[in-house]
FIKETI-649749 format. One record per residue (C-alpha): x, y, z; residue in three letters. Coordinates in pm, whole numbers, plus 32768, in hexadecimal, padded with zeros to 4 digits. Example, Ala and Ser with C-alpha at 12.3 -4.5 7.8 and 13.67 -1.06 7.14 Angstrom:
{{84CE; 7E3E; 830C}; ALA}
{{8557; 7F96; 82CA}; SER}
This chain:
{{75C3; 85D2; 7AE2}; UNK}
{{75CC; 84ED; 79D2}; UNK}
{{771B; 843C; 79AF}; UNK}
{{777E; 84B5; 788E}; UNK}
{{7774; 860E; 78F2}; UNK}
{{785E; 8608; 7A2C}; UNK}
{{79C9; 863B; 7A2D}; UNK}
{{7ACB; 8515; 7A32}; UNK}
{{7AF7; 84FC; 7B95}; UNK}
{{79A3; 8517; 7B9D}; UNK}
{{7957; 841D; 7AD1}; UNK}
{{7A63; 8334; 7B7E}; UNK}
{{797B; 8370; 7C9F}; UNK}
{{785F; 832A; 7C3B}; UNK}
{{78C4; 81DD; 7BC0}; UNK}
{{7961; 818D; 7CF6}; UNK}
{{7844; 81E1; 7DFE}; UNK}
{{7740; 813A; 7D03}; UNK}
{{7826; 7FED; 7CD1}; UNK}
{{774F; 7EC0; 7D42}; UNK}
{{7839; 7E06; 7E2C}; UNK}
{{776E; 7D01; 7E5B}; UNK}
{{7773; 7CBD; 7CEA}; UNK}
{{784A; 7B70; 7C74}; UNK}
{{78A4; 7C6C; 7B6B}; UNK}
{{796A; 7D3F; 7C30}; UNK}
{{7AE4; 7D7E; 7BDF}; UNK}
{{7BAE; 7E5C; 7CFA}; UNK}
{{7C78; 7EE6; 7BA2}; UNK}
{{7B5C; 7F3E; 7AAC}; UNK}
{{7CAA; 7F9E; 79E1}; UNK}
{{7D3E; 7E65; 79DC}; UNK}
{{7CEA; 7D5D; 78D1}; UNK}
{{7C18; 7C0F; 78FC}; UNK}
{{7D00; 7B1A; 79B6}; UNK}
{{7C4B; 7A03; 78B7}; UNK}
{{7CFA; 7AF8; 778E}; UNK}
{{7E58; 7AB0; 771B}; UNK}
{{7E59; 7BEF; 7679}; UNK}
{{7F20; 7C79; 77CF}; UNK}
{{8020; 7BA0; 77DC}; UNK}
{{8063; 7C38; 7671}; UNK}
{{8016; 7DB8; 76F3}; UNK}
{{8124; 7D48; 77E2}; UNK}
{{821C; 7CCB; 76FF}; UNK}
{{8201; 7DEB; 75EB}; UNK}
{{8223; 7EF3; 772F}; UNK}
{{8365; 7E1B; 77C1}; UNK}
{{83FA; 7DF9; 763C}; UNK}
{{83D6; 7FAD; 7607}; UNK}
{{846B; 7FEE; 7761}; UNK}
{{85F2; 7FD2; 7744}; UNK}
{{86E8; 7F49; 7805}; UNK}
{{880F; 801C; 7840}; UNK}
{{8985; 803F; 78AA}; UNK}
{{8901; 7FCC; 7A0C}; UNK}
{{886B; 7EAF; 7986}; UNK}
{{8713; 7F2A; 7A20}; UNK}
{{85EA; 7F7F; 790A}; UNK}
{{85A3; 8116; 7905}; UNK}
{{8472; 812B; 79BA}; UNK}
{{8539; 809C; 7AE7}; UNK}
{{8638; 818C; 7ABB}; UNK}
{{8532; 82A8; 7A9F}; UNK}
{{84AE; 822D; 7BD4}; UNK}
{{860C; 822F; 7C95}; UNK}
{{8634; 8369; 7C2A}; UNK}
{{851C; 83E1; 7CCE}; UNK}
{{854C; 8313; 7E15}; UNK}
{{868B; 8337; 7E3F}; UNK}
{{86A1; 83A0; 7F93}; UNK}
{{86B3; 8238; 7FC7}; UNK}
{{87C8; 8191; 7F28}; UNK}
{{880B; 8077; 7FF3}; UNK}
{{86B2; 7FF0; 7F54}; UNK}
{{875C; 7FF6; 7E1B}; UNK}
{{888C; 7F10; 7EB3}; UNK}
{{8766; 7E2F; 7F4B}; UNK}
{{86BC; 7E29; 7DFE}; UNK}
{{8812; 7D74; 7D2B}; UNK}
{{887A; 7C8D; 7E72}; UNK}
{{870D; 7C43; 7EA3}; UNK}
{{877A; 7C29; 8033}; UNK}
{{85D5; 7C83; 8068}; UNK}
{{85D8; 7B25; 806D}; UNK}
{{86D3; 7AD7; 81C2}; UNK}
{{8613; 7C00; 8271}; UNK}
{{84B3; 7B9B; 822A}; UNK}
{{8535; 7A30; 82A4}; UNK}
{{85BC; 7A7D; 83E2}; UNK}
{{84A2; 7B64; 842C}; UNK}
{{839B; 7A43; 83F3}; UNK}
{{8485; 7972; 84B0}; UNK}
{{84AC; 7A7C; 85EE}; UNK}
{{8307; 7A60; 8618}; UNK}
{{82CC; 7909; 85B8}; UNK}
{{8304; 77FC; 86EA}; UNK}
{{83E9; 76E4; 86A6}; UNK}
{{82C5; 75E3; 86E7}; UNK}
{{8218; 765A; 85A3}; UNK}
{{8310; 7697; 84B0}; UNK}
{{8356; 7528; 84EC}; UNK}
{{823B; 74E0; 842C}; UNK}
{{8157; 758C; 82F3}; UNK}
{{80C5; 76CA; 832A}; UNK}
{{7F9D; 77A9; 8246}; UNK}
{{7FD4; 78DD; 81CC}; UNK}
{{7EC7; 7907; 82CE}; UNK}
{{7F6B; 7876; 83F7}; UNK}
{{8088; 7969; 839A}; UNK}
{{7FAA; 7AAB; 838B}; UNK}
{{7EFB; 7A1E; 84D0}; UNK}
{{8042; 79FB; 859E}; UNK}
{{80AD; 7B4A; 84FD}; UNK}
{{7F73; 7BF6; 8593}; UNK}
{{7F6A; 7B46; 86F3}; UNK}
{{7FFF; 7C44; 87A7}; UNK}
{{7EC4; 7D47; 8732}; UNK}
{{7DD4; 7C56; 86F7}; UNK}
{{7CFA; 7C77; 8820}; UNK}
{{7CC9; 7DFF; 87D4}; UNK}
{{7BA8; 7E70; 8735}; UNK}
{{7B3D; 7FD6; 86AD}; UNK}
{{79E9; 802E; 8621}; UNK}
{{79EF; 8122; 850A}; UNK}
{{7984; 824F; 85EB}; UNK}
{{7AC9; 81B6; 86F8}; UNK}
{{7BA8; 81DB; 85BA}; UNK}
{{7B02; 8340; 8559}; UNK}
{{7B34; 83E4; 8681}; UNK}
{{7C9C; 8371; 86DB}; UNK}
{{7CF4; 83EE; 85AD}; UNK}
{{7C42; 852B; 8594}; UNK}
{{7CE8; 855F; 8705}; UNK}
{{7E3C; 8541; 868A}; UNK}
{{7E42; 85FC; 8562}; UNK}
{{7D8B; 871C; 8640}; UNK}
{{7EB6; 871D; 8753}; UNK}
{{7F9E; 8705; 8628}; UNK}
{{7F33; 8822; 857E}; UNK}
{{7E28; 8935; 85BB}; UNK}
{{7E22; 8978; 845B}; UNK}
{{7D8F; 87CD; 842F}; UNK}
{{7CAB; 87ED; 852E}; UNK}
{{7B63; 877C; 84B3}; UNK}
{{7BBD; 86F9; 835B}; UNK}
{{7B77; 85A3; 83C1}; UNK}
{{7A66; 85CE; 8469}; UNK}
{{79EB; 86CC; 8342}; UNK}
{{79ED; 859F; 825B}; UNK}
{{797F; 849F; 832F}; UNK}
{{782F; 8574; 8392}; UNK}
{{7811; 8598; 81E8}; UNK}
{{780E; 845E; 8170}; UNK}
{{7978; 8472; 80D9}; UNK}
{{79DE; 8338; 819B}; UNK}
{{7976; 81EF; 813F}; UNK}
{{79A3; 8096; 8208}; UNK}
{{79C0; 7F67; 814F}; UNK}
{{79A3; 7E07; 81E2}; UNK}
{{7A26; 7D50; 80AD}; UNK}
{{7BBC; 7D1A; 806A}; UNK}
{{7B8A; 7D4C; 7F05}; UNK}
{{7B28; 7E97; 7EFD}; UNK}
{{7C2E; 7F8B; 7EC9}; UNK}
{{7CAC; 80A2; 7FCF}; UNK}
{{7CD4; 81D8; 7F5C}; UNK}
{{7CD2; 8343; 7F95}; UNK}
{{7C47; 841C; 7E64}; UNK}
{{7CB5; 8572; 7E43}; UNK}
{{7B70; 8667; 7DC6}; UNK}
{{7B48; 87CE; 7DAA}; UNK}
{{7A12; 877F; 7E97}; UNK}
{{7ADB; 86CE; 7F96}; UNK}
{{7B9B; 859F; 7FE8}; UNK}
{{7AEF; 8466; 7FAF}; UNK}
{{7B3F; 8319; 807B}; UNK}
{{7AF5; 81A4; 8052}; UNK}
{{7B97; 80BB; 8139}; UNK}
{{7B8C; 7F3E; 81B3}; UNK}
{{7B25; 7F38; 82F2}; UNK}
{{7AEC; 7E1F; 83DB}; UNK}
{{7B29; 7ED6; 8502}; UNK}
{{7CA3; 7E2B; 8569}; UNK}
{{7DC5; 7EF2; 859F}; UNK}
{{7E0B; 7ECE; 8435}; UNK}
{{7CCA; 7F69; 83D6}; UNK}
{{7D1D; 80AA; 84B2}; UNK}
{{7EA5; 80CD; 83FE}; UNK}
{{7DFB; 80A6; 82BC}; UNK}
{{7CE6; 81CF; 8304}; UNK}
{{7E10; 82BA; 83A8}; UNK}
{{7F03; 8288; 8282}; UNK}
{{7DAA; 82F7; 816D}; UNK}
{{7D51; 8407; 826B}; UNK}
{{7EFD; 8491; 826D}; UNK}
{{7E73; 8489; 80E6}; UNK}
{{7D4D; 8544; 8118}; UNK}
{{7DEA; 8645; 820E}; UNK}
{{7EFF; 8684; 812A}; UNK}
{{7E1E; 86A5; 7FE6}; UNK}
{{7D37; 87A2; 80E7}; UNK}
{{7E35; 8868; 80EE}; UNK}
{{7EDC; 88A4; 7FCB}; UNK}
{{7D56; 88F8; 7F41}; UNK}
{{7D69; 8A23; 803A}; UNK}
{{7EAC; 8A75; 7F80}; UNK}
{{7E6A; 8A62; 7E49}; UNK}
{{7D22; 8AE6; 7D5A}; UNK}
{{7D6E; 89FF; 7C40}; UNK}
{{7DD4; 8853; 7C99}; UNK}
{{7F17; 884A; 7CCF}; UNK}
{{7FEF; 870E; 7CAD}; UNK}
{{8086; 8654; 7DEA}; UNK}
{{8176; 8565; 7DBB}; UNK}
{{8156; 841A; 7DEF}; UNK}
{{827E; 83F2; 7ED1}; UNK}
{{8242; 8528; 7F8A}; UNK}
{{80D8; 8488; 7FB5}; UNK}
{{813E; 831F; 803C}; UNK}
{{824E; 83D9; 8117}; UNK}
{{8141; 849D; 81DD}; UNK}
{{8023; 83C6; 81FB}; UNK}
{{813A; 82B5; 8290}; UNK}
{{81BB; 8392; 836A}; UNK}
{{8049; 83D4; 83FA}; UNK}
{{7FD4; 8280; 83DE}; UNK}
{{810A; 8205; 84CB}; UNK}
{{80D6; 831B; 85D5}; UNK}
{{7F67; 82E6; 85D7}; UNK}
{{7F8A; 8184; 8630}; UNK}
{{80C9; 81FC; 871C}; UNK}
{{7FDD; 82B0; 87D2}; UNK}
{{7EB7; 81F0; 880A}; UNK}
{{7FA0; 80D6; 8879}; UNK}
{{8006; 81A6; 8986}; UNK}
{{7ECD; 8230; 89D4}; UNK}
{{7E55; 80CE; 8A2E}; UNK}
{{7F8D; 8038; 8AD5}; UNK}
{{800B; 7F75; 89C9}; UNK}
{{817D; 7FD5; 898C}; UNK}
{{8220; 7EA5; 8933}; UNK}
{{80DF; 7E60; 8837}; UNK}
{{8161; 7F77; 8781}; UNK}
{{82D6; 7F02; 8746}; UNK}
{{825A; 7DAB; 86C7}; UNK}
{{8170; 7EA1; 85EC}; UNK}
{{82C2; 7F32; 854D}; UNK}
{{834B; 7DF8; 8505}; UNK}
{{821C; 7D99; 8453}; UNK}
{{823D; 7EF1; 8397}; UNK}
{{835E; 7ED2; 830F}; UNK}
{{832D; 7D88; 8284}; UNK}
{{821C; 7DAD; 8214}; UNK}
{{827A; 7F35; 8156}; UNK}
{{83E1; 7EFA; 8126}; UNK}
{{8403; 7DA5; 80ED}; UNK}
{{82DE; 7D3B; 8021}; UNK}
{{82C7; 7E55; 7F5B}; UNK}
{{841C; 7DE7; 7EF5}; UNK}
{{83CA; 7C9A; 7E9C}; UNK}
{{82C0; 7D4E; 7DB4}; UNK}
{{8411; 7E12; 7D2B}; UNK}
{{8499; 7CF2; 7D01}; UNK}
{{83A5; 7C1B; 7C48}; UNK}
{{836F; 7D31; 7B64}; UNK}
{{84E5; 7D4F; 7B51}; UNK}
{{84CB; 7BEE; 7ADB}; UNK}
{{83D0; 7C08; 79DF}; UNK}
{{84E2; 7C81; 78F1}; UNK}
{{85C0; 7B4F; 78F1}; UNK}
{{84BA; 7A70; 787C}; UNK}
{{84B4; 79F4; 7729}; UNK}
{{8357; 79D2; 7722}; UNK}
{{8239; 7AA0; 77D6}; UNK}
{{80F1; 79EC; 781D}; UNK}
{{8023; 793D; 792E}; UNK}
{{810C; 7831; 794B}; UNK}
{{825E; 78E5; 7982}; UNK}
{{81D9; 7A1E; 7A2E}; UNK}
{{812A; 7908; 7B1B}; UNK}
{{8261; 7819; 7B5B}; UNK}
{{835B; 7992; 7BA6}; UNK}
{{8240; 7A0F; 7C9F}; UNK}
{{825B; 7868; 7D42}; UNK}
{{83C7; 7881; 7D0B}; UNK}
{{83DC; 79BE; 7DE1}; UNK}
{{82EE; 79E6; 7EE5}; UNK}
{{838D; 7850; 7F4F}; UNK}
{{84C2; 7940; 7F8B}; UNK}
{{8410; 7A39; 804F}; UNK}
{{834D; 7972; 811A}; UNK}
{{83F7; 786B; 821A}; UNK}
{{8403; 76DD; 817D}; UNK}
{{8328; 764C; 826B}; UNK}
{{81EE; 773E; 81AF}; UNK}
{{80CC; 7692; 8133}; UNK}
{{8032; 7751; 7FE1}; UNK}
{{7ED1; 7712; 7F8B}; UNK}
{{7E6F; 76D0; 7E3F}; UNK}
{{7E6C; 77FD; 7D2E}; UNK}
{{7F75; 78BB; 7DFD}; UNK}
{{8059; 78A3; 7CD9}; UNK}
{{7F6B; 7998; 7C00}; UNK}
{{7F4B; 7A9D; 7CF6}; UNK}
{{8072; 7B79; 7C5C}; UNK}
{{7FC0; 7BBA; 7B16}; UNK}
{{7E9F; 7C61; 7BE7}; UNK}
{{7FC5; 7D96; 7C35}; UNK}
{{7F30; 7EAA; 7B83}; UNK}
{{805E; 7F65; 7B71}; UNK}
{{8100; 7E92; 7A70}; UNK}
{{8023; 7EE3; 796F}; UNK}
{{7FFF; 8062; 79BF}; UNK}
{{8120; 80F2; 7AA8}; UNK}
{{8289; 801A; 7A97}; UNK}
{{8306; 800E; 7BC2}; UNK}
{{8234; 80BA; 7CB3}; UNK}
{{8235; 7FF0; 7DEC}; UNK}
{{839E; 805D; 7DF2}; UNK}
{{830F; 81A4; 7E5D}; UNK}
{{829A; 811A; 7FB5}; UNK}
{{83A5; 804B; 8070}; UNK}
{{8490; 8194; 7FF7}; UNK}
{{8369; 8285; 8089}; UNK}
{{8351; 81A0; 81C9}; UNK}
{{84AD; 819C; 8246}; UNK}
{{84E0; 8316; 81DB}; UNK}
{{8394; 834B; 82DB}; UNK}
{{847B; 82BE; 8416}; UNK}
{{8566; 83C7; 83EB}; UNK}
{{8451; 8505; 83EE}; UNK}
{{83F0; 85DA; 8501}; UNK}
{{82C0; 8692; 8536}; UNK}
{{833D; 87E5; 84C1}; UNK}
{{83AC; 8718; 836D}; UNK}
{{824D; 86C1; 8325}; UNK}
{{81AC; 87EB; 836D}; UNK}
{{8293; 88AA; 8260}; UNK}
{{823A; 879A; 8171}; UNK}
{{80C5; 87BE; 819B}; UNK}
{{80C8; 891C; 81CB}; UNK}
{{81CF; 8991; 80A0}; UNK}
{{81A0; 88A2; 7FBF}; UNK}
């Protein structure tokens, strides 16, 4: 059909599956201006000057956002006494031997002694299919086969390359998936957490004739939840139990944690007098040298990696939604999740 004909999603699609990845052109965001245009760091400023701050002395989209996370509020006490910063320290410090924080370390190093503990596992993309189409069938009779459904139709897409975005689109056709996937553990978390998506988006489409909105807490909270038990379980399956508590500490750093540095920096963004490369570069420096232990070695252009969060420019606050969705997820049961998906 020509383009121009299809629906919105559809179109969305289409633009998505036919994106040349291979292309120098390619942007992850096609939403978010040129990084060469200066004309964001004004977008940004005009959106931070509009957006209030209050009694609270926190802007109203962050209060909008609370509001709708609230069954979190101790995120809100981390968010003013910024103590993120002690926790994501002494959990670098807990994995790190003393030998190497004595001298510089990557960003890469970091990641690498991070992943030891599940780096010599390795799942091929049919591996990561079937574990997961085998939980969600013992979890559920009513998900048996959606996985597998979309797999065998070409609604699942591997990608190789870390700039492409993951995502799960919700159609009236079906659930599509992309995903990263290098076949690590990482790669198999990533592909249960869009597939917790797709199941839940499968079956509020039974419900419902007509689309019908999920939220997106309600959405990070279940796919989570799945993505934590998936890897739970094929831990287990192959022996490795104590893999899987190093795996949580990981988790929570990296959900919890650094999605409240992101908070945070954006947080920050309103006590600046200024907003433009410069500044937004030296507050993203500024912070991520707090989150990250001193002996850290940053490679050249970190500092501009905050203004690639497309969030600022479209949704305020939204990574607030997932370290408030992740440590709501440790306190659900099985019977909590099925009345979720199944009376939503």
């Amino acid at each position: 059909m020509p383009i121009d004909s299809l629906p919105f999603w559809g179109r969305n699609l289409k633009v998505m599956i036919e994106m040349d990845l291979d292309s120098d052109s390619y942007v992850p965001y096609p939403l978010l201006p040129n990084e060469e245009n200066i004309d964001k760091f004004k977008q940004l400023q005009h959106r931070i000057l509009k957006d209030k701050v209050e009694e609270n002395d926190f802007p109203k989209s962050l209060n909008l956002r609370i509001e709708m996370i609230k069954q979190c509020p101790c995120l809100i006490d981390s968010i003013a006494s910024k103590r993120v910063f002690i926790d994501s320290h002494n959990y670098f410090n807990s994995i790190i031997p003393l030998t190497c924080q004595q001298s510089s370390l990557s960003l890469t190093n970091i990641r690498d002694i991070q992943r030891e503990p599940w780096s010599r596992l390795h799942f091929t993309y049919i591996d990561a299919i079937q574990y997961i189409e085998a939980y969600f069938s013992n979890y559920c009779t009513d998900f048996k086969g959606l996985v597998k459904k979309a797999f065998d139709d070409g609604r699942i897409r591997f990608l190789s390359r870390k700039n492409a975005p993951s995502f799960c689109l919700d159609t009236p056709k079906g659930s599509y998936i992309q995903v990263f996937f290098t076949g690590d553990l990482e790669s198999l978390a990533l592909l249960a957490h869009e597939c917790g998506h797709l199941i839940h988006q499968e079956m509020v489409r039974r419900k419902f004739v007509l689309k019908q909105e999920i939220s997106g807490y309600q959405s990070e909270l279940i796919a989570l939840y799945f993505e934590n038990h998936i890897v739970e379980c094929v831990l287990q399956e192959m022996g490795h139990y104590r893999v899987y508590d190093t795996w949580m500490n990981r988790q929570y750093n990296e959900w919890v944690n650094w999605h409240m540095l992101l908070t945070i920096f954006e947080l920050e963004l309103y006590h600046l007098s200024a907003i433009n490369r410069s500044s937004v570069a030296k507050l993203w420096m500024k912070l991520n040298q707090q989150f990250y232990p001193s002996y850290t070695d940053f490679y050249n252009g970190f500092c501009y990696e905050g203004e690639h969060s497309f969030h600022l420019f479209q949704i305020p606050f939204y990574t607030l939604v997932y370290p408030s969705a992740y440590l709501h997820s440790l306190l659900l049961d099985d019977s909590d999740v099925i009345n979720m998906i199944m009376s939503p």
